[in-house]
N, C-alpha and C positions, 0 to 999 in steps of 0.2 A: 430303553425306549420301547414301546410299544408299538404291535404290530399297527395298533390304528394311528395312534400317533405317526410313524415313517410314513402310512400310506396318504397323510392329509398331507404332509411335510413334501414329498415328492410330488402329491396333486397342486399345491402351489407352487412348486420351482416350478412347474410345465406352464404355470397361466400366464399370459405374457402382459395383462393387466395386473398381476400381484405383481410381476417380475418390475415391471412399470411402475408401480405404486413404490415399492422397497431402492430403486434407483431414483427416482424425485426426492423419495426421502433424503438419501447419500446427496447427491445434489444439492438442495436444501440447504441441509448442513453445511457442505463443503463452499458455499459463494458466501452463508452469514461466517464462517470463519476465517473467510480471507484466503482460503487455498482456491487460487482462480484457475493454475494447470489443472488441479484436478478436476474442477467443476466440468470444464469443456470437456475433457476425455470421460466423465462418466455422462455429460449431454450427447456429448457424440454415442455412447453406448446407448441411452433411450432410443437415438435417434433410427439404429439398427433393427430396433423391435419391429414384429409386424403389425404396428398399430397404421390405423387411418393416419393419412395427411393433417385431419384438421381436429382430429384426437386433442382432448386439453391437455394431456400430460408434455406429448410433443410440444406442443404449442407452447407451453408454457418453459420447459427445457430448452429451446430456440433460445426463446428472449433472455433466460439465464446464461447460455453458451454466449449470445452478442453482449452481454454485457460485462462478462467474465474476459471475452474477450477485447472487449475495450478497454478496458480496467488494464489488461497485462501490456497493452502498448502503452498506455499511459507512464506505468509502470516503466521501463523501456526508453520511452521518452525522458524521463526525470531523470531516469541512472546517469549517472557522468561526474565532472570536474567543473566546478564554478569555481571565480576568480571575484574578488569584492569589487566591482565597478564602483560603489559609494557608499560611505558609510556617517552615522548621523548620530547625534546626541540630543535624545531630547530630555530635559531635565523637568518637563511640567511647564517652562514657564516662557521657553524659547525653545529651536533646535540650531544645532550649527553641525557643521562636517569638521570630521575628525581626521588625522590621517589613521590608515590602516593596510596589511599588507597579510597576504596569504591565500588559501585556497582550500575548496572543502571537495570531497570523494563521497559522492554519494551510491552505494551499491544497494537493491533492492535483493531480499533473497531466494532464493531458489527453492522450492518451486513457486514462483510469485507471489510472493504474499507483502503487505504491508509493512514488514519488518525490515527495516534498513539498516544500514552499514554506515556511519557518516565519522570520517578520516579528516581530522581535522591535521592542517599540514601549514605550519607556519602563521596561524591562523590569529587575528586580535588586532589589539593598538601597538604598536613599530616598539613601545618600550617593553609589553608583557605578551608575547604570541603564545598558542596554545599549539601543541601537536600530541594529538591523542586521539581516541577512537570509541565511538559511543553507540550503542544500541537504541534506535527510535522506532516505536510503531506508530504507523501515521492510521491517520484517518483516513475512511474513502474520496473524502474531499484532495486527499495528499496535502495534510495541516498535521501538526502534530506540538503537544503543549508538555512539557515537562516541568518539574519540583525540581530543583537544587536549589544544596545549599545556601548559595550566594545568592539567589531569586529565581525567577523565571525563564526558562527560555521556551524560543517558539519557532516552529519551522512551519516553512507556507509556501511552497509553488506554485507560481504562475505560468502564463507562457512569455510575460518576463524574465525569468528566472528563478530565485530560489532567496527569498527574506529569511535571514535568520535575525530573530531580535532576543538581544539579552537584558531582562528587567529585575533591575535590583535598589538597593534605597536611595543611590544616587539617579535613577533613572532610567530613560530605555537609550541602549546601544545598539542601535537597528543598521544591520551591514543588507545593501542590497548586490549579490552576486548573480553573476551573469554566466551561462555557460561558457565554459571553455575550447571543449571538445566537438563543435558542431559542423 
């Protein structure tokens, strides 16, 4: 490297508006990828800079920190143990209730991201239950749609609870779970 090269490279770490411009960027990135810890600790880092109060980089870094940080209690909130309160058969042309029995471990992962954990624990219709363990990245909405083999399944919390519905050629198996652990 070049002596003029260091000496521009050093006059930019010193500028607290390039320092600013290169952490919005990281920030940026880090809330469209779903990494919401990091977003806030590197919003908190702008927030240290010595920029103006009503500076747009702050300003805009805030509103990514509050929504990064609602995002992670959300997050937070969803985590836990649902039990099937009801579960439904609909074939296209009626529905009816089905019996069913079990319970799902929803874990979101660390450092907060979209990426869940979902433990499925005795989990189906009373004569075929499932216990096994499956990787979901949901959506910001906390929806999430997957491909399988056997058809469709789909995950969706509310402040109901937590809809899983499985759709395949005989139809939709829509269990509505309720938490557990509240």
């Amino acid at each position: 490297m070049g002596q003029y090269t260091k000496a521009v490279d050093q006059s930019t770490r010193q500028d607290p508006m390039d320092e600013a411009a290169q952490l919005m960027v990281r920030l940026e990135t880090q809330f469209a990828s779903y990494h919401f810890h990091d977003a806030v600790t590197t919003a908190r880092k702008i927030e240290q800079l010595p920029l103006t109060q009503d500076n747009s980089v702050r300003l805009q870094a805030k509103s990514i920190q509050l929504s990064a940080e609602a995002m992670i209690e959300r997050l937070k909130q969803a985590a836990g143990t649902y039990q099937i309160e009801r579960s439904i058969l609909d074939d296209g042309l009626q529905e009816q209730s089905f019996p069913a029995t079990g319970q799902v471990k929803v874990s979101f992962g660390k450092p907060h991201t979209l990426l869940a954990t979902i433990q499925y624990q005795q989990f189906g219709t009373t004569d075929a239950t499932r216990s096994d363990t499956e990787t979901v990245r949901f959506e910001p909405d906390l929806s999430a749609r997957l491909a399988q083999s056997e058809g469709l399944v789909s995950y969706v919390f509310s402040r109901a609870g937590l809809t899983v519905t499985f759709e395949g050629t005989g139809g939709k198996r829509i269990y509505q779970l309720k938490k557990a652990d509240q």
